[in-house]
Structures are given as C-alpha cells and as structure tokens.
MARDOFI-928299 format. One record per residue (C-alpha): residue in three letters; x, y, z. Coordinates in steps of 0.25 Angstrom, whole numbers, plus 5000, padded with zeros to 4 digits. Example, Ala and Ser with C-alpha at 12.3 -4.5 7.8 and 13.67 -1.06 7.14 Angstrom:
BEGIN
   residuo     c1     c2     c3
       ALA   5049   4982   5031
       SER   5055   4996   5029
end
This chain:
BEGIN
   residuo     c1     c2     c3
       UNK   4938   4993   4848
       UNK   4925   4990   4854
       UNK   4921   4989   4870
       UNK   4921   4975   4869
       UNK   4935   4977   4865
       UNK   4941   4987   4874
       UNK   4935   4978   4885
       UNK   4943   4964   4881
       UNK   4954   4972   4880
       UNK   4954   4978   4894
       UNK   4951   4966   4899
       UNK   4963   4957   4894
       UNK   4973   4968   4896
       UNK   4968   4970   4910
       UNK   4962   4957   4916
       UNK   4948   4963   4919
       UNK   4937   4963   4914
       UNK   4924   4973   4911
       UNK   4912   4973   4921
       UNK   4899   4976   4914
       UNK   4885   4982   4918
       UNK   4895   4994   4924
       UNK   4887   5009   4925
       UNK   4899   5019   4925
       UNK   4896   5034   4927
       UNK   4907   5046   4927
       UNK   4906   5056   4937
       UNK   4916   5068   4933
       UNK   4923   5075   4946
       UNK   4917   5078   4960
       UNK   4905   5081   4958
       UNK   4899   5069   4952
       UNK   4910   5061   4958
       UNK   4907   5063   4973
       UNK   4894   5063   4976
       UNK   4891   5049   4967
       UNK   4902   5041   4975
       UNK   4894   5049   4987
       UNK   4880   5043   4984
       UNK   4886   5029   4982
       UNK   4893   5030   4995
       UNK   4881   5036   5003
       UNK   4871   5024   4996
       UNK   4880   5012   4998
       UNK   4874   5002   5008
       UNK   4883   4993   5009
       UNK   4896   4996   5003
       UNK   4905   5007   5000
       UNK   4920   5005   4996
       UNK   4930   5017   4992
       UNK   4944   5018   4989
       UNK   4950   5032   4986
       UNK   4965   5037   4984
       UNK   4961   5051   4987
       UNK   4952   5056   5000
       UNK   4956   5070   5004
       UNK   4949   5080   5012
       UNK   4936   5089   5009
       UNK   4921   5090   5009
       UNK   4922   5076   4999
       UNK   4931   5069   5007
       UNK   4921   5069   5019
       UNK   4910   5068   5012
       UNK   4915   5053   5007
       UNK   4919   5051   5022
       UNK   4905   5054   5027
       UNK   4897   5047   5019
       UNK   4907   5034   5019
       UNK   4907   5034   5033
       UNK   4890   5037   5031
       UNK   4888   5023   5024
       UNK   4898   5015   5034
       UNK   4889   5022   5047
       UNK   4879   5016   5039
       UNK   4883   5002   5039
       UNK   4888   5001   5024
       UNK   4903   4996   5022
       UNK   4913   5006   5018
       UNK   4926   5003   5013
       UNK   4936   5017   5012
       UNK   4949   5015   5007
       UNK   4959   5027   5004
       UNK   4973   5026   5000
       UNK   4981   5030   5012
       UNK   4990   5040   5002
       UNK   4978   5047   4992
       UNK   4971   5050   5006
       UNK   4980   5054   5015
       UNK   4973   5068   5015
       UNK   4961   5062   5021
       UNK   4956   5069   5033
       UNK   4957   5058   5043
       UNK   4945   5062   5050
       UNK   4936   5057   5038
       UNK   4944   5044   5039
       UNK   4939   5043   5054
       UNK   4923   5046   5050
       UNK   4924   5034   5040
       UNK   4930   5026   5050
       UNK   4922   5028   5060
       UNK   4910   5027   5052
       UNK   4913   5012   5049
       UNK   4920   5014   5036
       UNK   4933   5005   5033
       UNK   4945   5014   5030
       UNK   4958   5009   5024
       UNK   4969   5015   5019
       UNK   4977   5012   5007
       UNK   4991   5010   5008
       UNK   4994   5018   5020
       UNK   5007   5027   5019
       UNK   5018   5019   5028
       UNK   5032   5022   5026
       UNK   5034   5006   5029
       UNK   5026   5003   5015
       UNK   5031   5013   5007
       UNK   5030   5006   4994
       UNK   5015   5006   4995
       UNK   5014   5022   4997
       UNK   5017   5025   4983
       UNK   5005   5015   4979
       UNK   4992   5021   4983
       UNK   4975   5018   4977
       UNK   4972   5028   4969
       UNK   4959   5019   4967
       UNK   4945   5027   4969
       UNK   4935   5018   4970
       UNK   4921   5020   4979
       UNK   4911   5006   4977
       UNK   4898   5005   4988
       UNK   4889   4994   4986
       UNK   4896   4989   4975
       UNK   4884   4995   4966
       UNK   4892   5008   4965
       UNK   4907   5012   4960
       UNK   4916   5024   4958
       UNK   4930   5025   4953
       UNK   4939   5035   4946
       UNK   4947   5047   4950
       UNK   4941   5055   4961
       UNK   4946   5057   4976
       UNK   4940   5061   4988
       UNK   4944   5076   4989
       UNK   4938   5089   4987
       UNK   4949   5092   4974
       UNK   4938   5081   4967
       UNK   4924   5090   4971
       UNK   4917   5098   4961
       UNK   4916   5097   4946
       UNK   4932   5101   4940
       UNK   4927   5115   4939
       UNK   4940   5120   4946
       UNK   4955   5118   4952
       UNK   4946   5112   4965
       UNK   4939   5103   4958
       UNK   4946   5093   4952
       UNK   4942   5084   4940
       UNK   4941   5070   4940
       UNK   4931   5058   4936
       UNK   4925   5045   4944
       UNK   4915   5037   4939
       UNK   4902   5029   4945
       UNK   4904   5014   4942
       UNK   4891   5004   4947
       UNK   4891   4989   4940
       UNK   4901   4975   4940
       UNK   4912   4986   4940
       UNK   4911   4990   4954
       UNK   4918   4976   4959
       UNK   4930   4981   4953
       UNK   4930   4994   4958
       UNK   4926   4988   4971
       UNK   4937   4976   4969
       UNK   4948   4989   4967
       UNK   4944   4993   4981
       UNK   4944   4981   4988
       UNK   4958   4979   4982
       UNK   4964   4990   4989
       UNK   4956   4989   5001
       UNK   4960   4974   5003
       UNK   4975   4979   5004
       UNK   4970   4991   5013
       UNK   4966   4981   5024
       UNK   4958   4969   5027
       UNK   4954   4961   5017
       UNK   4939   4963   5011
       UNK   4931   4953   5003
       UNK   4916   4953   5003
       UNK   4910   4940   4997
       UNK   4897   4946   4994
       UNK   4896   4961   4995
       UNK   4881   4964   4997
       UNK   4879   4972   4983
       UNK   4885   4969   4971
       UNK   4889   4977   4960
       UNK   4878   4973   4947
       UNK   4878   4979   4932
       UNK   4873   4993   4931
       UNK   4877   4997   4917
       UNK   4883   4995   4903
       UNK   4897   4999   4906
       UNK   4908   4988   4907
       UNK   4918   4992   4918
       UNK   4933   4986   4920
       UNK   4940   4991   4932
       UNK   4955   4992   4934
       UNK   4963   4992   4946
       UNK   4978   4992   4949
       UNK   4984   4991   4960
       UNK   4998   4997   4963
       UNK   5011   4992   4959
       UNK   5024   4993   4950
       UNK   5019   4992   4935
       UNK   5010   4987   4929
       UNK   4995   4990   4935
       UNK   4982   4986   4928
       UNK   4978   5001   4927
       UNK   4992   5002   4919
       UNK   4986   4992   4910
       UNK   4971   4999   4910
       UNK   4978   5012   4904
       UNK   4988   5005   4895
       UNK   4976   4997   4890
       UNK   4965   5010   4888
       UNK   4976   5017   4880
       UNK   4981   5005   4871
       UNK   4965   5001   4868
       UNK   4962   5016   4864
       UNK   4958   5017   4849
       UNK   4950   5032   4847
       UNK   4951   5040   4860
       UNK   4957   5041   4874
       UNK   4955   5051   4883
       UNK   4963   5051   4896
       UNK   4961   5059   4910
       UNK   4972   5056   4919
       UNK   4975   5064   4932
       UNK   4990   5059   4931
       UNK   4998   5056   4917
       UNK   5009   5051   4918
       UNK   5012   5040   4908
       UNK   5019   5027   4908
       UNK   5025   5026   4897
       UNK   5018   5014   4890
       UNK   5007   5022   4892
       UNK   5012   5034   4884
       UNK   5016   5024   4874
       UNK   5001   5018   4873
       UNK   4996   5032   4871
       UNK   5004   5038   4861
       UNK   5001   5023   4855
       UNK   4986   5028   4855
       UNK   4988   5041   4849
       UNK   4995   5036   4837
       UNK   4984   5027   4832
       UNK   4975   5037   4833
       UNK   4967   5037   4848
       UNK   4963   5051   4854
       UNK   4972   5051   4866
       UNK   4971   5063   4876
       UNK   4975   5063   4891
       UNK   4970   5073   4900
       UNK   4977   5076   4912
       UNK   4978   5086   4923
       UNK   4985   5100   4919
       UNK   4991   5110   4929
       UNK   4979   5106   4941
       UNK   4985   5093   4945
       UNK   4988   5087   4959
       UNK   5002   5081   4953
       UNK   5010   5090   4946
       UNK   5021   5079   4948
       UNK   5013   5067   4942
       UNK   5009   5079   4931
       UNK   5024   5083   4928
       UNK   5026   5068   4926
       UNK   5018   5066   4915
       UNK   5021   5076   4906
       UNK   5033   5073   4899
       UNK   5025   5062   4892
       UNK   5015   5072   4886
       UNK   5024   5076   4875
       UNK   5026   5062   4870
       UNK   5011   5060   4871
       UNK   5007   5073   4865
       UNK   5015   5068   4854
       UNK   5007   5055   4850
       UNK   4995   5062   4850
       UNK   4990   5061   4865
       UNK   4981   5073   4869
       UNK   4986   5078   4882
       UNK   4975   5087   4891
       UNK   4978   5094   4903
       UNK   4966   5096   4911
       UNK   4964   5109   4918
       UNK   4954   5114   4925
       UNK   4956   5106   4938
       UNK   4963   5094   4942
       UNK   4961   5081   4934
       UNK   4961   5070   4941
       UNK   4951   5061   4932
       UNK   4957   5045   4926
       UNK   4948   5043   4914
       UNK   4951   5036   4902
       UNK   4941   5036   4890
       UNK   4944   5027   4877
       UNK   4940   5027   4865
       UNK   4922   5025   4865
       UNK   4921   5017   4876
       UNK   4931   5013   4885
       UNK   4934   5023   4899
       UNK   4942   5022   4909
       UNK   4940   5029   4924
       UNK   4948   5026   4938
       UNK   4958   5031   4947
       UNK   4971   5029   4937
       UNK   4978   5039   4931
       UNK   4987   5039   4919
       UNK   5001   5040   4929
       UNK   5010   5031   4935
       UNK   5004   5029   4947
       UNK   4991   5025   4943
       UNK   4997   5015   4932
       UNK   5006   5007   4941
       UNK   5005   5012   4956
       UNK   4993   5015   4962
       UNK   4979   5007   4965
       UNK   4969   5013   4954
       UNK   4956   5007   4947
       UNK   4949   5011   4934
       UNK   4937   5006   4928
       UNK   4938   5005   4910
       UNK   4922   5007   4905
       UNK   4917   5002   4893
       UNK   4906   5013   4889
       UNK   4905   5022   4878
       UNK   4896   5034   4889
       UNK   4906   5032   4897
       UNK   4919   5033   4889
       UNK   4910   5045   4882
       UNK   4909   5052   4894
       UNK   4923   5051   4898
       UNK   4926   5056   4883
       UNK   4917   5068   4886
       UNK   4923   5073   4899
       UNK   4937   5071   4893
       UNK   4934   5081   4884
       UNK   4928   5090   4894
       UNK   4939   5089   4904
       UNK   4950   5091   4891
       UNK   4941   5105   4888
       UNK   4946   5108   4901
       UNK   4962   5103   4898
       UNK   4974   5110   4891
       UNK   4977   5101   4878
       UNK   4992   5101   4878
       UNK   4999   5104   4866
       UNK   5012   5097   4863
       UNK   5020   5109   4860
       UNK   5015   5115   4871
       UNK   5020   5104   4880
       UNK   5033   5104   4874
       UNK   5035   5118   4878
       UNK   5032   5116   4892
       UNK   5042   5123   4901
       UNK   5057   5117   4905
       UNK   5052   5117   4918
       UNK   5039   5109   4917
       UNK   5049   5097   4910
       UNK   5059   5098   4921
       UNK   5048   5093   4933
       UNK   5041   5084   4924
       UNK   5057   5076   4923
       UNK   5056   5077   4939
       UNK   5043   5072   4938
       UNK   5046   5060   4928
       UNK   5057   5055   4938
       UNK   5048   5050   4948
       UNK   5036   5047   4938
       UNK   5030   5035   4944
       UNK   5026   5041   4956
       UNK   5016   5050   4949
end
C-alpha cells in the first residue's frame, strides 16, 4: 500500500481525517521527556493546558508544580487537569501552590461512593499543549519511576513525543473534552495563537472516551493490524487481547506480516493485568507472532510501527481497559524517519527482552496456569 493509501483507509474507518504540515519528534524516557515538556511550559505566554492520569510524588512532580504555578504568577492561563483516581498519590501541598498561584485545577471523576459506575472509567489521557504552537502526548506520568534513561529497575522505560503543527487542535480538542465535563464549560472563540504548519508529517489524532464497547481506539488497533502488509512491531505496557484482536493478528501472520509484540517481563506494576494475558500467548506463538518480554526495567511505552511509514504513539495500551473503558488519545504519523526510528528503537529495546519460545511456555509451571485462570475470571478489569 502506499501512504496515500494507508491514509483513505484510516480515515473512512474511523471518521477523521489527517492534518498536514505536522513536525513530530520522539523523545525516549525521562531524560529527554521532561525537561522539553519543561521548556514548553516555562516559554508559554499565554496558554498551557495539561491533562495526566498519573501525578505522584518526587523531585519531577514539584518540578511540574513550580514551574506551572511560575507561568500562571505570570499572568499566562493554565489549565491542570488530573484524573481524581491515577493522582490520588499527589502530594496535596503541590495542588495548593498551583492553586494559589492562579492555576485552574480540576479533578476528573472524583471517587464518590454515590457515582460508582464512573470510578471504574478514569483518563488515562496524557496530553501537555501551551500556546497552541507546542504539543506532547504519549505514555509518560508525573513521578519519579519515569526519570533517568531505562538504565535500571528505578528508571522505568517509556516514550512521549514532541508534536507542533494543525495536529495540536486535536490534541488540545482531546483536552478540552474531558475538561468541559470536569467543570464549567470552556470555549474560546479566537485563542490568541494559533497553531500553523511546521513540517511534513500528516498527523490523525484519536480519542475515546469510556464506555461499554466499542471505542474509536478499539477501531485504531483493529484497523493498524488489519492494514499491515510487511511488518508490525508492537510495544504495549498491558496485553491483554480481545479476542477479534488475536483473530486479526494471527490473520496477519498467516499472510506473511513480521508480527512481534513486546511487553513487560517480570518488572511490571500489574502482575494481575500480566497473568491475564498470558494464556493467549500459546495461540499467538503458534500463528507466528513473535512475543518479547522486555527486561531491564519496567516498560510502560504504547508504540505501534507499521510497515515503512505508518506509526502509531499515545496513551493506549493493547488491554481491555484502554480498548473499551478509559479516556485515552493516540496520534497515527505518516512518515517514513519516524516509523524508522520507532523500528530502530524496537529493535534496541527487544535486545534488551527475552524472546519466548513456545515450548518453553508450554512448560511453564502448574502454578503459574492456575493464577492466570483466576486472573482470566475478572479480565475486564485489567
């Protein structure tokens, strides 16, 4: 297929259509990630907007705090939202200098025993968008697990990436979304910089919004896999597989497409959400889908990379709660550098990750298969 192509695909299955003139850089774990959303925040002058599932504790956490409040003392509008579940760890003393600094707070979905239908659906959503000129989304939280470079169990391993462009009104249209239902209404007729072309990359951005079903990130996934023809490399944090999914895959490895999966081996913050997933790796292992455990630190990265030029980075995970339950946003790149460099760190990371062999896996202990059928029983939580 060619880009034109890929793109008229996406955009009938899914409704929306590509922005051009988009400039999209990678930033690979803490230490590249942080201090570029820093300079965009400590430049903006007029606008900042961030949404974040997580926001812990730590040298990072304050570091975002002070410098938000920093622009809001000086007199630019900023716009905090934080899901009331993911930040619950929040020191609530950073919440207060925000505040107090002029910065507008909200919470999403606050835990209440009274709406307890809406606890289970939280914004995984990470999106940071000042001035409308510059944008990051993709999988980083605010906490110190996410500083450093991946070189050891304290450093964990993830990707974001640097977006400026047309794109940037979805990204910022993903945050108003939630924000809107967080509180008062927002809508700005003429925001005083607009986002302009600022590249060669055509961005689609993707949101969902939680529900029962079917979400448009469902049909991102379904679609990325069913398109692929030569190659697809995935990096999930979470796998666990609808089953239309696993059907779409093992289609993909029977006409010939190089499909591995990387995912988190015995460092992973959800041993639960990991014991669910594995009793489809047999069936997968046996269409020909590579499986990679990744072990030097914990992976959190969503990354898919198909084919020559079409990637795919955001806050969605290959699991049930990002396919059909919680508030997540992707952007699908047309670009050949960037869909190269996502190849090449695949590779880097999977030097790094135990191939599994299935024979191996087939051997694993009694004990092992015995949680992963506890774990398969409430599967939809995870």
């Amino acid at each position: 297929m060619s880009d034109p192509d890929y793109r008229k695909s996406l955009e009938f299955a899914l409704g929306v259509p590509f922005s051009d003139g988009n400039d999209v850089q990678l930033l690979h774990n803490g230490d590249a990630i942080f201090p570029a959303m820093l300079r965009a925040i400590d430049a903006a002058q007029h606008t900042v907007d961030f949404e974040t599932f997580v926001y812990w504790k730590g040298d990072i956490a304050r570091q975002f705090a002070e410098s938000l409040a920093a622009r809001a003392k000086a007199g630019v509008t900023v716009r905090v939202l934080l899901d009331a579940f993911g930040a619950k760890e929040m020191e609530p003393e950073l919440a207060k200098l925000m505040q107090s600094a002029g910065c507008e707070l909200r919470w999403f979905r606050p835990l209440s025993t009274w709406r307890a239908w809406q606890t289970d659906k939280r914004t995984h959503r990470k999106i940071l968008v000042c001035d409308n000129l510059v944008g990051f989304t993709g999988g980083v939280g605010i906490a110190d697990e996410w500083t450093g470079d991946a070189r050891n169990a304290d450093e964990w391993r993830d990707t974001h990436c640097q977006v400026r462009g047309l794109a940037l009104l979805g990204l910022r249209a993903a945050f108003l979304d939630n924000w809107n239902e967080a509180g008062d209404w927002l809508f700005e007729q003429a925001p005083e910089t607009q986002s302009e072309p600022a590249g060669d990359i055509a961005v689609q951005v993707i949101r969902s919004s939680s529900t029962i079903g079917w979400t448009d990130i469902t049909g991102l996934m379904r679609n990325l896999v069913a398109l692929s023809q030569r190659r697809l490399y995935i990096t999930t944090a979470y796998l666990v597989l609808e089953p239309q999914l696993i059907d779409l895959l093992c289609a993909a490895a029977d006409r010939g497409v190089d499909v591995r999966i990387l995912a988190p081996g015995k460092q992973t913050d959800s041993r639960f959400s990991q014991l669910a997933g594995q009793p489809h790796y047999a069936r997968l292992m046996d269409c020909g889908v590579q499986l990679f455990l990744y072990q030097q630190t914990l992976l959190h990265c969503k990354l898919i990379a198909l084919d020559e030029s079409v990637s795919c980075i955001g806050s969605a995970n290959l699991n049930r709660r990002s396919l059909g339950k919680d508030e997540e946003c992707c952007i699908v790149t047309i670009s050949e550098r960037l869909n190269g460099e996502l190849v090449q760190q695949f590779e880097k990371d999977c030097a790094q990750a135990t191939a599994l062999q299935p024979a191996a896996w087939q051997n694993r202990g009694w004990l092992e298969k015995a949680k992963e059928k506890i774990a398969t029983l409430v599967v939809e939580q995870v």
